[in-house]
N, C-alpha and C positions, 0 to 999 in steps of 0.2 A: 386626436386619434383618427387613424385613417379608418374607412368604411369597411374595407374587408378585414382590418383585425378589429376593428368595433363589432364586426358578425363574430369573429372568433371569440372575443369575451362573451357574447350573448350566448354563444355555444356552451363557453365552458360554462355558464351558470345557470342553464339550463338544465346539462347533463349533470354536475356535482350541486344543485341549489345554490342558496344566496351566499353560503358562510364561505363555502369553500372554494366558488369559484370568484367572489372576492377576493379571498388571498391568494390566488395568481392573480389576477389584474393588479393588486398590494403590491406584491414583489416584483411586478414589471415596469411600474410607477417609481416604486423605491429604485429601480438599478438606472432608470430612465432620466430622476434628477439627482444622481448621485450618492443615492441615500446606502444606508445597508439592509435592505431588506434580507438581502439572501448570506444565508448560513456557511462560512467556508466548512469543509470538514479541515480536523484536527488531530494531528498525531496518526497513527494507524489504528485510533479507533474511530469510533460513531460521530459522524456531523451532529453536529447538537439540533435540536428540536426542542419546541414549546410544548406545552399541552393545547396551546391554539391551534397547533396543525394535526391533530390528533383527526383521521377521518377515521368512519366506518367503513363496514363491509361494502355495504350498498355505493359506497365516494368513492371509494378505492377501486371498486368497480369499473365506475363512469369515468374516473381519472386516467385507468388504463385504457378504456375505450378510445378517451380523446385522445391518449399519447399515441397508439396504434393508428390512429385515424387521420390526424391533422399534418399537413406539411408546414405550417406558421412556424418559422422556427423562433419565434419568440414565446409561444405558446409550449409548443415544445421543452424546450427549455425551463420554463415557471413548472410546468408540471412534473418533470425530471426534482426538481427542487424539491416540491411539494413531496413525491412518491418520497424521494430522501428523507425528507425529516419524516414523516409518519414510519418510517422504516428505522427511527433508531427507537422503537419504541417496539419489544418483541413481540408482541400479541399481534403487531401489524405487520413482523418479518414473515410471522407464517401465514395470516392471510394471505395478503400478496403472492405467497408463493403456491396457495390454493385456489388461486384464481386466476394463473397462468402467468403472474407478472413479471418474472422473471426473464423468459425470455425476450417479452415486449421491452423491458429496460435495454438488456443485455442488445440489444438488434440498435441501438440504438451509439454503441459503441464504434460502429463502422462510419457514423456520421462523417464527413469532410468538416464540417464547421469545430472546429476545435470547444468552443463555449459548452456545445451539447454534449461533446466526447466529455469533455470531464465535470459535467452532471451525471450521465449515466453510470461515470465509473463512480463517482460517488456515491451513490444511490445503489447501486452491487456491492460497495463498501461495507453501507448498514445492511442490508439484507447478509453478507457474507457471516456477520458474527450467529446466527443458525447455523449451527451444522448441516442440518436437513437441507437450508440452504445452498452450502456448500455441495453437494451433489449433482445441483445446477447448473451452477457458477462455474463449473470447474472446466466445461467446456470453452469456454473464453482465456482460458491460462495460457495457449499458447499466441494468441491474438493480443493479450494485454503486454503478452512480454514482449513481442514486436514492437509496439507502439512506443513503449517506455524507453526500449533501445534505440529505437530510429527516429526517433521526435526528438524537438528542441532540446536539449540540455536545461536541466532547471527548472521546466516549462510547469504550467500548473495541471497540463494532461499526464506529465511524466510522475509528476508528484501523488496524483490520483492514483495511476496505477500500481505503483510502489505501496501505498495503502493498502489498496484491494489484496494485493500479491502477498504483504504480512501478512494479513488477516486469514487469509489462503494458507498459509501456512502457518501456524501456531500451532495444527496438529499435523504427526508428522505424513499425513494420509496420499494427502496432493503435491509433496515435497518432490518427489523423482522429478515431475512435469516439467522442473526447471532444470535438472540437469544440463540439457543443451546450453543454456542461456547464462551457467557461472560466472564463463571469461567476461562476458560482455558486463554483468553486472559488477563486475570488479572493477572495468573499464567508466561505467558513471561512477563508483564510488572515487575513484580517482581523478576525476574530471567535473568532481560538481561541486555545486555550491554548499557549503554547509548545511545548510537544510537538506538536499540533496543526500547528503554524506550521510545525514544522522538518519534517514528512512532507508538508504541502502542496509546501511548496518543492521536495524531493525530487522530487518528478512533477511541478512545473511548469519543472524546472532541464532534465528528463527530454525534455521536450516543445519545452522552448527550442534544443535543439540541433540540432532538423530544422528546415532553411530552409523546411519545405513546411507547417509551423506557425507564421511569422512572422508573416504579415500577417493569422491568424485570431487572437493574442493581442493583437498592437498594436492591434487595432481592438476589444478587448474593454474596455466600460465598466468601471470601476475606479475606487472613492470615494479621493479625493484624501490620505485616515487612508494610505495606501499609501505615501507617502512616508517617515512617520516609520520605515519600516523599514531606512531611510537613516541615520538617527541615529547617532551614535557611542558612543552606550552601550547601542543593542540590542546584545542576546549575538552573543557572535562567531559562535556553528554557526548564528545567523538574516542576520547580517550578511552573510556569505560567500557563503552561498546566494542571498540576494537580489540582491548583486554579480550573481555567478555568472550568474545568471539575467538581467541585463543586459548581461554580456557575452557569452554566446551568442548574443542578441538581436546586439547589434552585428555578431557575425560572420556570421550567415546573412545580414544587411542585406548586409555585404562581399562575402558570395558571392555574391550574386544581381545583385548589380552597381546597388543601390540604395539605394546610403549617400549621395547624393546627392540622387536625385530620387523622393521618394517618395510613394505615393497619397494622396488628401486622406484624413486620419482624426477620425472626430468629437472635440470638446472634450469631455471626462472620459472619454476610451478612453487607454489604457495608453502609447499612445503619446505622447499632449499630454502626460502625466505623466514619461514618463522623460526626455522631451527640451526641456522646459520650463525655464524661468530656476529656479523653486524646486530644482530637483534637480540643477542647473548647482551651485548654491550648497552645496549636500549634498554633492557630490563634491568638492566644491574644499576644502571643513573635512575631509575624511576625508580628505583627501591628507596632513595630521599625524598621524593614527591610531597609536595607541600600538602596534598589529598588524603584521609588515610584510608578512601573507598578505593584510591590508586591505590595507594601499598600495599593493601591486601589482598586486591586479585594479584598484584606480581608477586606477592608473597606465596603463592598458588602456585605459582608459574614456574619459578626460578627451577626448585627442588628436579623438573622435567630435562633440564638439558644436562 
């Protein structure tokens, strides 16, 4: 270990004591021989955490200091980690967010070094499931959603933010924020990898179920490749959600009292697509779906056209 990050461990265990500024030196060690020390997050909930990384008031303190402080970006980084996991633990969301940490994480998103970008959004991830948090966080929604658009395809920054941005929206508070950004997220769910696909969906399933997002999705152009998501041989965790995601569609239309008589919407917006002959005909072959969690959302479905 070189001298000036050998000063930076000395720093960090200084500032957070023995235990905890051991495990960032741990997890630097760990990623340095290939090991696993550090925690991928999962799904669009909480990166997983031990009770080992459980800090107090007083760590979480000095953790923020050093993260505010240091330009090591390998230090940076480990602590990004660190603040994450003690953040999927809520007692520690509202600390943090008592002690200014949130925007110290969040400033950290602007990084160029891709690795720290998608620690920080990680680590906003678990802090996001706070609501209180969420009042924070929300100033970065339109910053995340750039990034997710215009970064690598697939990438594990794009994947981060897709997370953050579910979790951002599960209530329907911060939901509008993304109007602008529909088309483009139709545009990765169409162009990514599976994994990709099934976190798009996640937040557009998210979004589908506030009536007061209906008529900004239906009217969102959408290349026609959209259908094949219909298919009976996409994976079921893509298939369900895509259901899923038109039958919320359905129900806000029922609620608003406009399964009848609805606005004109341009030809190749999401609308001519779901309520079209071609995807009449995609519902009608899934109603033998070898699933019976498929059957029964197109059994939902069908009665609509």
């Amino acid at each position: 270990m070189g001298g000036a990050r050998a000063a930076g461990w000395v720093a960090a265990g200084l500032l957070l004591g023995a235990g905890a500024g051991f495990c960032l030196y741990r997890l630097a060690r760990g990623r340095r021989r290939g090991g696993h020390g550090l925690r991928s997050s999962r799904s669009a909930d909480l990166t997983n955490g031990s009770y080992d990384d459980i800090l107090n008031s007083q760590q979480l303190q000095k953790l923020l200091y050093l993260l505010e402080s240091t330009e090591d970006p390998i230090i940076t980084e480990r602590a990004l980690v660190t603040l994450g996991n003690s953040a999927a633990f809520s007692t520690n969301q509202a600390i943090i967010r008592e002690l200014g940490g949130i925007p110290i994480v969040g400033n950290k998103i602007n990084s160029p070094n891709q690795s720290i970008k998608e620690k920080a959004l990680n680590a906003l991830n678990n802090l996001s499931v706070n609501v209180e948090n969420q009042m924070k966080i929300k100033v970065y929604i339109g910053q995340v959603c750039e990034d997710v658009l215009s970064g690598p395809l697939d990438s594990a920054v794009q994947l981060a933010g897709l997370r953050l941005l579910t979790n951002m929206t599960v209530t329907n508070e911060h939901q509008h924020m993304l109007n602008s950004f529909l088309a483009d997220l139709f545009h990765v769910l169409l162009t990514g990898s599976g994994t990709t696909k099934v976190q798009v969906l996640k937040l557009l399933v998210n979004l589908s179920e506030n009536p007061a997002m209906t008529e900004g999705l239906l009217s969102v152009q959408v290349d026609s490749s959209f259908l094949s998501l219909f298919d009976g041989h996409v994976p079921q965790e893509i298939l369900l959600r895509v259901l899923t995601l038109f039958q919320n569609i359905n129900n806000c239309l029922r609620v608003g009292g406009h399964a009848a008589v609805q606005p004109p919407f341009p030809e190749g917006s999401l609308f001519s697509l779901l309520y079209g002959e071609e995807c009449v005909q995609k519902m009608r072959a899934l109603v033998c779906h070898d699933d019976m969690d498929v059957r029964e959302k197109v059994a939902t479905i069908i009665p609509n056209f």
